[in-house]
N, C-alpha and C positions, 0 to 999 in steps of 0.2 A: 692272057693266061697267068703271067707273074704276078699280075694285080688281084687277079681270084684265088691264088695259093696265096696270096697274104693274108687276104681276107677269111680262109677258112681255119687259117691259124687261129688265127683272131680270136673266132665263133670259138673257139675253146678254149679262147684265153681271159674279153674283158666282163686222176680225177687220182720131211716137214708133218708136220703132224694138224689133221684138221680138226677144228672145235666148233661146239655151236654158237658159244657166246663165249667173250673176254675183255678184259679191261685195260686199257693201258694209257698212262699219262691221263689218267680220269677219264677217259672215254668209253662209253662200254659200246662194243659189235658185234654185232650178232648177224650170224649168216642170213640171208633172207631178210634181215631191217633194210631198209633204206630213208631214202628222205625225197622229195622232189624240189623244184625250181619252178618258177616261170619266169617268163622274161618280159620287157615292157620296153617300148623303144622310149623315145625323150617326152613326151608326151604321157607317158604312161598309160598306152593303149598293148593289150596284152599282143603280142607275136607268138605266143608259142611256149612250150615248159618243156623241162630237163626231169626225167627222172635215172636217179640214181638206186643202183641193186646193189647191195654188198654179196658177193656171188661166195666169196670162203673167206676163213679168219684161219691163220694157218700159224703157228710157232716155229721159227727158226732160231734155231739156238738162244738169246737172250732176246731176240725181237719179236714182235708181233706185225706179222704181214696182211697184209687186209688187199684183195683183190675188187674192184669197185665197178660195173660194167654198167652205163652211160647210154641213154637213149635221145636222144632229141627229137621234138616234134614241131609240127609248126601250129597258126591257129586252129588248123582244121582237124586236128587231131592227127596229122602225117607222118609218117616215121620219117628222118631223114638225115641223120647221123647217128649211128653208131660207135661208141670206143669203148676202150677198159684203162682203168688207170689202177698201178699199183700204189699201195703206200705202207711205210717200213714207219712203227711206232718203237723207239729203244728206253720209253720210260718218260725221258725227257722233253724228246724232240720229236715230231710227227715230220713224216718226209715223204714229199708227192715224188714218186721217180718221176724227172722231166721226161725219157723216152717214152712215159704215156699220154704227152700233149700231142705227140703226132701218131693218128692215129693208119691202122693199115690203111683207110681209104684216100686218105692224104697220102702215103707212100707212095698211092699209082702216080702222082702226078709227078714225082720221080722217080719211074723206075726205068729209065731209059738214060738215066746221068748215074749211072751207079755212084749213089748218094753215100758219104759215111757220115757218120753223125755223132758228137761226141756231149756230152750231156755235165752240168752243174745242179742239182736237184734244188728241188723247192723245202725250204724248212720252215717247220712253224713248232716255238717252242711252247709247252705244257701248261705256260705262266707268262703273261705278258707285261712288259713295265711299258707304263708311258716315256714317250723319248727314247727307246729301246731303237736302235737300226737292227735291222736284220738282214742276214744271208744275201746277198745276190743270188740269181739262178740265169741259167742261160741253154740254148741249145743251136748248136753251129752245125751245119754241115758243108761238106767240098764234092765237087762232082765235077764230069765234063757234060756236055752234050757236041758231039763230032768235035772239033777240034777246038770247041770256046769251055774255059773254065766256067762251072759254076759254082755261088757261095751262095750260103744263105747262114743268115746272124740272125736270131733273137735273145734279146735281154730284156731279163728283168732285175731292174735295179733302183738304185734308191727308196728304199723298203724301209720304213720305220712306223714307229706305232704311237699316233698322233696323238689320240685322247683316247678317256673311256668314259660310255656314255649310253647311258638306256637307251635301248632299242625295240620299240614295238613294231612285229612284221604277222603276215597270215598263220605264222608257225608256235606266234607266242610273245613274251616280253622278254630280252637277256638283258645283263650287265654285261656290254660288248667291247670292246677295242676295234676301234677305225684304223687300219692301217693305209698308211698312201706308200705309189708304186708306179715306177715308168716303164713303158714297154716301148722298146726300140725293135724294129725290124728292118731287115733289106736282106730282097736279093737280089746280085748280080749277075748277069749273064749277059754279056758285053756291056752292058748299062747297068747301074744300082737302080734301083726300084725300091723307096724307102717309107715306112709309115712310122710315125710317134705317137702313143700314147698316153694316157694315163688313167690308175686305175685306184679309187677307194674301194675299199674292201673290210669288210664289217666279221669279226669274230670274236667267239664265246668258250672259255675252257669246259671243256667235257662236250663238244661237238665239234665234229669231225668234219664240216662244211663249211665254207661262208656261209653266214647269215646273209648275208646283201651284197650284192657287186654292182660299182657303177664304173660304168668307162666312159672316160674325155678325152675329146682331142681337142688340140690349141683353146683348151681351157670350157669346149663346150660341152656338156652332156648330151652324149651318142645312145645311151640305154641302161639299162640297169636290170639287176634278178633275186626276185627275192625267196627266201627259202619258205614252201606254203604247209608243208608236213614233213614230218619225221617218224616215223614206222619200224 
């Protein structure tokens, strides 16, 4: 069971006043736009695609909030997760709230360790420089199950923005920045239970997605997703 809650972390990791469209840090969102994903194990045989809904674009004081609702499917066209991820654009900086990596269906699988959860968000700034590090993010929580503590730690860390570099995918051609990224996990519950990571990740100013995700571990490629439209 510890080893399938890691793994599902995972799957979504290697998302006031309402308007219909707005712009912010070059991005323009419109309610009702979205984009989609598919996904490709190491081989590059298709598994499955992600689409992305922009469900509302709402104003809060100087920011622009953008609610983002997640569908996943497998090859057969399956529905099979579910989430909504918020994100806070303040001009500058675009910010994934980390408490939307977990989503409620994930939550069952602790809700008998009254889990709390304390969160570091994801930031990605408007403008990217090569060599630039960026932000850590993370999301911790503490619980019991009857009388054993439970932990669970994800980081994401060592985040920097390696090169930039034309990138032709299903959705188009960008002038992109590759950024590299480690993902540490474990949870404990009498035993630590622990995976590592690592993730390239391909982005473009004025798009509010990865263009391309690829995840490794101990240096091999596990799969990758490329972005096939924008809507």
């Amino acid at each position: 069971m510890k080893k399938h809650t890691l793994l599902s972390f995972l799957l979504l990791i290697i998302t006031s006043m309402q308007v219909a469209a707005q712009e912010c840090a070059g991005i323009k969102m419109k309610q009702g736009g979205g984009f989609e994903m598919n996904n490709y194990d190491a081989k590059g045989k298709s598994i499955g695609k992600l689409d992305y809904k922009i469900a509302k674009v709402e104003t809060q004081g100087s920011n622009t909030v953008i609610t983002i609702d997640m569908e996943s499917f497998n090859n057969k066209g399956k529905s099979e997760i579910k989430n909504t991820y918020k994100m806070i654009c303040d001009g500058k900086t675009l910010i994934l709230d980390a408490n939307s990596l977990i989503s409620q269906e994930q939550l069952k699988s602790f809700q008998n360790m009254e889990m709390k959860f304390t969160y570091d968000n994801i930031e990605f700034p408007a403008q990217y420089t090569v060599g630039e590090k960026l932000k850590d993010a993370s999301v911790k929580g503490t619980g019991t199950s009857g009388p054993m503590a439970v932990n669970f730690n994800m980081y994401i860390k060592n985040r920097n923005v390696a090169s930039q570099e034309k990138l032709t995918i299903p959705a188009g051609t960008f002038d992109a920045y590759k950024i590299n990224s480690d993902l540490n996990m474990e949870m404990v519950m009498g035993f630590p239970v622990k995976m590592e990571m690592s993730s390239v990740s391909y982005r473009a100013p004025g798009v509010i997605w990865d263009l391309k995700t690829e995840t490794y571990r101990k240096g091999k490629l596990m799969g990758y997703s490329e972005l096939t439209k924008i809507y």
